[in-house]
C-alpha positions as CSV (number, residue, x, y, z in Angstrom):
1,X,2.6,43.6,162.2
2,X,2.8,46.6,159.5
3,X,5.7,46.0,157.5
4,X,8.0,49.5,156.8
5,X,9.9,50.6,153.6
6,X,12.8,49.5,155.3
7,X,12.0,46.2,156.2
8,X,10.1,45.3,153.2
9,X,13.3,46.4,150.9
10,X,15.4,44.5,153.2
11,X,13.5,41.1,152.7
12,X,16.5,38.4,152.1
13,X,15.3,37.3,148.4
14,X,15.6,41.4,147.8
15,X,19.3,41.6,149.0
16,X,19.9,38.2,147.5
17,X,18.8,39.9,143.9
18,X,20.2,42.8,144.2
19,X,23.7,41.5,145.0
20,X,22.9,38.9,141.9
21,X,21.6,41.1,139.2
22,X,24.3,44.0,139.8
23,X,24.0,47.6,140.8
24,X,22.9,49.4,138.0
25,X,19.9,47.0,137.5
26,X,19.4,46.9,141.3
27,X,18.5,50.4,141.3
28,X,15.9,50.0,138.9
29,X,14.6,47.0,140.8
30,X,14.4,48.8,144.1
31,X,12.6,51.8,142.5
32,X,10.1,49.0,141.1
33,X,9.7,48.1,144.7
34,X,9.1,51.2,146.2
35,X,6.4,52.3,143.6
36,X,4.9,48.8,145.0
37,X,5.3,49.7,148.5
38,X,3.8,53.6,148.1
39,X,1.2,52.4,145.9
40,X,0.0,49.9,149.1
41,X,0.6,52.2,151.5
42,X,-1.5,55.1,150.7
43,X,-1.6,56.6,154.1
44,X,2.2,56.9,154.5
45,X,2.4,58.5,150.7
46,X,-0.7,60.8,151.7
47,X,1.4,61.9,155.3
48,X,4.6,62.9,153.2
49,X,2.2,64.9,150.2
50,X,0.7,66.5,153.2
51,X,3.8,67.6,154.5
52,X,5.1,69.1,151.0
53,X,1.7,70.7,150.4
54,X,2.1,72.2,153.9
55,X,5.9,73.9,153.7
56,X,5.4,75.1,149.9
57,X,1.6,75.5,149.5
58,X,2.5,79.0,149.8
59,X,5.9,79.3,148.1
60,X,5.6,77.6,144.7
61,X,2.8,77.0,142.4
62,X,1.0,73.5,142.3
63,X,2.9,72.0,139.0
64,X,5.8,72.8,140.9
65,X,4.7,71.2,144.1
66,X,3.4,68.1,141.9
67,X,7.3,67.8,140.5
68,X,9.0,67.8,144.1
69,X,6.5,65.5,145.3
70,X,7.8,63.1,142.2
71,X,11.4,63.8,143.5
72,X,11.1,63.8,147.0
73,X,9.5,59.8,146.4
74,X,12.1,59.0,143.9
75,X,15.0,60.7,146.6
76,X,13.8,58.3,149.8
77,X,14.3,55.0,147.1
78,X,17.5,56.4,146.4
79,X,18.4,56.8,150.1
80,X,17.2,52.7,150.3
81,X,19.2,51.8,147.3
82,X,22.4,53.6,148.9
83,X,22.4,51.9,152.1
84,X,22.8,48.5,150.3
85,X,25.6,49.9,148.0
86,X,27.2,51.0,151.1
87,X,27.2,47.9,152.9
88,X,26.7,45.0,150.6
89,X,29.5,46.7,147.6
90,X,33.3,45.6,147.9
91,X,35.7,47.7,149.3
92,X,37.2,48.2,145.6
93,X,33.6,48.7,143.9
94,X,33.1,51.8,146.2
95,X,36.4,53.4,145.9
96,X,35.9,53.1,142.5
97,X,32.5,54.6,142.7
98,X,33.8,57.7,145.0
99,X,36.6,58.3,142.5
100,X,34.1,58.8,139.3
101,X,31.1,59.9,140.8
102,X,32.1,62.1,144.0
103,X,33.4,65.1,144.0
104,X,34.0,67.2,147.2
105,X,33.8,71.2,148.3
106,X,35.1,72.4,151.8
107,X,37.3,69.7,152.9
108,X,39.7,72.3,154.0
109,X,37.1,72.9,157.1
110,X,37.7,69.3,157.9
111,X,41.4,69.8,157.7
112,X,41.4,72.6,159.6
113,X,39.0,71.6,162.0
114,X,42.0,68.5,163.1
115,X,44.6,70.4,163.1
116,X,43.4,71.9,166.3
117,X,44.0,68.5,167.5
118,X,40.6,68.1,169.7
119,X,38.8,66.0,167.0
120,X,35.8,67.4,164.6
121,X,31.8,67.1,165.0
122,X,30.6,66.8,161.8
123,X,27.0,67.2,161.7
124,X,24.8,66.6,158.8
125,X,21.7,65.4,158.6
126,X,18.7,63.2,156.9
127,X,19.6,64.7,153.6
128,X,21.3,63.0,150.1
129,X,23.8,60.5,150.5
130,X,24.4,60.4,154.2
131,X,24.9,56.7,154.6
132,X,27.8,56.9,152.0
133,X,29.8,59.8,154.4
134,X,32.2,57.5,156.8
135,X,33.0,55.5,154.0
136,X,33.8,58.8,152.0
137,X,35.7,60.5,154.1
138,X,37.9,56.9,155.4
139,X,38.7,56.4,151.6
140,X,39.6,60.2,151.7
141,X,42.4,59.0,154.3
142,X,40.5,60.6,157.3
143,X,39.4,58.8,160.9
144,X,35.5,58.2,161.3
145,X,33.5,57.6,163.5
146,X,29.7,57.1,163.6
147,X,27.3,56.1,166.1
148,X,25.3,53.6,164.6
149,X,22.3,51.7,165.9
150,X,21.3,48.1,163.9
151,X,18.1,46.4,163.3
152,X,19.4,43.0,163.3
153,X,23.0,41.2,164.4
154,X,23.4,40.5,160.9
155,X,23.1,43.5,159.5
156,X,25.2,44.8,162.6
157,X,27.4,42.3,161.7
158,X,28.0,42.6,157.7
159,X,28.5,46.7,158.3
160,X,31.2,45.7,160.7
161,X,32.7,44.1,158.5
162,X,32.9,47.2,155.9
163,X,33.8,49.6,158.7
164,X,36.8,47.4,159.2
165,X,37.3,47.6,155.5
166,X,37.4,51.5,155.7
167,X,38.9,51.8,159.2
168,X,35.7,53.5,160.2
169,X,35.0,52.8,164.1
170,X,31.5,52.0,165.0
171,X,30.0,53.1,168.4
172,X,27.2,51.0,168.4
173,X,24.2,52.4,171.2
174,X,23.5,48.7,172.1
175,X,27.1,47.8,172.9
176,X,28.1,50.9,174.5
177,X,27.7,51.8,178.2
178,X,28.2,55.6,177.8
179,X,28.0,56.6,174.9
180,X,29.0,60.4,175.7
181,X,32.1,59.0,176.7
182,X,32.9,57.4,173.9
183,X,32.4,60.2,171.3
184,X,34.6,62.4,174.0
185,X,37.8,59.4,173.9
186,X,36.9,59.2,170.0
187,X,37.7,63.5,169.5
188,X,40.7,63.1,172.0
189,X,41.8,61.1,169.4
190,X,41.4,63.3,166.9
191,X,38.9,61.7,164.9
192,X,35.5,62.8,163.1
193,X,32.3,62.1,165.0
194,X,29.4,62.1,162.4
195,X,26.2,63.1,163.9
196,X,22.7,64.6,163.3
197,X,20.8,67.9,163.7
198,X,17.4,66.7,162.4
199,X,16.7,63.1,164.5
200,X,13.3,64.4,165.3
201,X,12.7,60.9,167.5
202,X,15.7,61.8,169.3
203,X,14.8,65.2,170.4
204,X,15.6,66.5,173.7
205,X,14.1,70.1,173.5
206,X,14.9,72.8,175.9
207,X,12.8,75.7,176.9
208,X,14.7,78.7,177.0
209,X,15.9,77.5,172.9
210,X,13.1,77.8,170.1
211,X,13.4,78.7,166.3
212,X,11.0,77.5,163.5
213,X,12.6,74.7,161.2
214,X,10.2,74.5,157.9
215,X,7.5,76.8,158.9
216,X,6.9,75.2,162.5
217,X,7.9,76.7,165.7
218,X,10.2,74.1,167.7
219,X,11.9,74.2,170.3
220,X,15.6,73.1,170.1
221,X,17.1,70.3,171.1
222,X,20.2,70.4,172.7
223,X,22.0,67.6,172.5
224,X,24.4,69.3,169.6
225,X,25.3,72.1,171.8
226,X,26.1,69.9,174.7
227,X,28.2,67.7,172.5
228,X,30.2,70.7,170.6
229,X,30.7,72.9,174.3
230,X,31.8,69.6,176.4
231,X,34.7,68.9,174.1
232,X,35.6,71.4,172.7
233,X,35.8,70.1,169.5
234,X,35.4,71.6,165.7
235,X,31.9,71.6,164.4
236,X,31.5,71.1,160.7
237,X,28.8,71.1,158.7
238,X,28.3,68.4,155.8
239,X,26.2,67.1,153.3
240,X,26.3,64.3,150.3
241,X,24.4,66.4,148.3
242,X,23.2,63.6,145.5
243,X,21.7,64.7,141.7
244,X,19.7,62.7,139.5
245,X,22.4,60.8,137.7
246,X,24.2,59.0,140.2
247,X,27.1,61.4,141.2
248,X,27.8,63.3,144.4
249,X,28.7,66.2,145.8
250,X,30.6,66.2,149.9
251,X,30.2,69.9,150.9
252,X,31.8,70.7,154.6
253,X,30.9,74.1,156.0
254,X,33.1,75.3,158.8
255,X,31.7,76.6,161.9
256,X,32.7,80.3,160.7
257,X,31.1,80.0,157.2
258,X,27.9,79.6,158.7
259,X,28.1,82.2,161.5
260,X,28.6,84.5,158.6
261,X,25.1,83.3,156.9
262,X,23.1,84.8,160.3
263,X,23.5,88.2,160.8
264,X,22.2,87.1,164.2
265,X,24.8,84.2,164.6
266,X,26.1,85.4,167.9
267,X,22.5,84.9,169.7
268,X,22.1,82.0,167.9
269,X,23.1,78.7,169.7
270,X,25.3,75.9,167.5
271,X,22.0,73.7,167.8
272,X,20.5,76.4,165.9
273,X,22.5,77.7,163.4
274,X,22.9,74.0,162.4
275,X,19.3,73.4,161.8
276,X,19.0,76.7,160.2
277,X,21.6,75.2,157.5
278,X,19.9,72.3,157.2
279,X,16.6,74.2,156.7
280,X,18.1,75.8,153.5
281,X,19.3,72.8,151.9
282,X,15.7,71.1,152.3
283,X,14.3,74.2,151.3
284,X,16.3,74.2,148.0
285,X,16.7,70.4,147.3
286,X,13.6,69.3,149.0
287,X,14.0,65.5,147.2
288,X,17.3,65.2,149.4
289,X,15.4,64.8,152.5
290,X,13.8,61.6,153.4
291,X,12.2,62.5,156.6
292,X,9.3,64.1,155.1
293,X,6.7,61.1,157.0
294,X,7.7,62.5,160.5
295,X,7.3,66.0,159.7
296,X,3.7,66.6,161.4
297,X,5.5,64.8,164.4
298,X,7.9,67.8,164.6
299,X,7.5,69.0,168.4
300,X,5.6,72.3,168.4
301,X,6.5,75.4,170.8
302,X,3.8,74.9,173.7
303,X,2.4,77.4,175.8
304,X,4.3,79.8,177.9
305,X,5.2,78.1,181.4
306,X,5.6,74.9,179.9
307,X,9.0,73.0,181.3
308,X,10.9,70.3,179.1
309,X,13.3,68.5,180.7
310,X,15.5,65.5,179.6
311,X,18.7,63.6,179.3
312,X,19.9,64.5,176.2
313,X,20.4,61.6,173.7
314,X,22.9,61.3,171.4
315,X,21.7,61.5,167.6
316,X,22.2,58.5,165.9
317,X,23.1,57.1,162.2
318,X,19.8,54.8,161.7
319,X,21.2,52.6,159.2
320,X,18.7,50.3,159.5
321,X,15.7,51.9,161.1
322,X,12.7,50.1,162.6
């Protein structure tokens, strides 16, 4: 069986030495480690070059393109090295680390969003820091709640245990009958649901709702619209937007804000506009996204006639993806 970037950073004598040797030498061991891993799996590192040479071929020379190639490896490492701070760091450590490294921009949406009383959507996507969001926000004082699939019962386990440390509830996929119904009970109570707009595996498209997202026509899924219009709940755009030396930036963008950034917003579905957002933050920090491998798996508009129909399926936090 082919081992993943996931699972080969995960191997227990690689948590055991990162939890030894401390953080700030972790980092540097799990770059190490995923220079090993790209350098081994050429046909993975060729996919993802692919995909860069494919969205900005035309939009930036090739000195350019060679630098965000650099970046874009260096930012899916970093993405690995946050989801063990995240859940292996003490409660203490992380507030810490929030207070001197994180700064934030638009929490008023969030604020505003509650006080409406039917709970917030917060959508973001496969971009920066997402993992370290819930945690974020809790230590911000606000109610979270992600939906959250595991790779193993210990690793479900151990994140329980920080989510209990951050009162950030869990709706685990696995362990949850319906899960619709439990992100509806969940914005009764006035919490934060954090979802996704670009879980390309979890796509359910629909028809009669295409765009292009990074130069490919698509059509949209529509799980986001059937979450925000079922419930009624404010949708807010957010991102951990994360820089080269370790500090962060939380950016919420209300519902309105980005209305105003399409002159077309009102033909525009929430799916869309969404993934339109998203689209200009990859566009512009391109080394923030770590999806970059399943671009060419991006479902393409087919021809005329065609009919797409399925359940939709709720996006999920893939903590520990297989």
């Amino acid at each position: 069986m082919k081992i993943n970037l996931s699972s080969f950073l995960q191997l227990r004598f690689n948590i055991y030495l990162c939890r030894l040797i401390g953080w700030k030498i972790a980092f540097y061991y799990i770059v190490f480690l995923g220079k090993i891993y790209f350098f081994f799996n050429r046909k993975e590192r060729s996919k993802i070059t692919k995909a860069l040479q494919t969205v900005f071929g035309n939009l930036k020379h090739q000195s350019e393109i060679r630098a965000i190639i650099d970046d874009v490896f260096l930012g899916i490492i970093f993405h690995y090295y946050e989801k063990f701070f995240n859940v292996y760091s003490t409660p203490e450590r992380l507030r810490t680390f929030f207070e001197i490294h994180t700064k934030n921009k638009g929490l008023d949406a969030i604020e505003q969003g509650l006080s409406k009383g039917k709970g917030v959507l917060l959508i973001s996507g496969h971009y920066g820091g997402i993992e370290l969001i819930p945690t974020y926000l809790s230590a911000c004082g606000y109610p979270v709640t992600i939906v959250v699939k595991f790779k193993t019962k210990d690793l479900r386990n151990i994140t329980a245990r920080q989510a209990e440390n951050f009162s950030v509830k869990i709706i685990d996929p696995d362990h949850t009958p319906n899960i619709m119904k439990a992100i509806c009970n969940d914005l009764k109570e006035n919490r934060i649901v954090i979802t996704q707009c670009d879980e390309i595996d979890e796509w359910r498209p629909c028809r009669h709702n295409k765009t292009s997202f990074l130069g490919k026509p698509v059509y949209l899924d529509r799980t986001i619209n059937v979450l925000s219009k079922r419930y009624g709940a404010s949708v807010v755009f957010g991102v951990m937007h994360r820089d080269h030396h370790h500090h962060y930036e939380f950016v919420a963008t209300s519902w309105q804000e980005m209305a105003k950034m399409f002159k077309q917003s009102k033909d525009m579905s929430i799916g869309e506009v969404v993934l339109k957002v998203m689209e200009d933050y990859i566009y512009k920090y391109p080394q923030g996204w770590y999806q970059w491998k399943k671009y060419s798996a991006l479902a393409t508009v087919s021809h005329a006639g065609a009919e797409v129909l399925a359940p939709p399926a709720i996006p999920v936090l893939e903590l520990y993806p297989v």
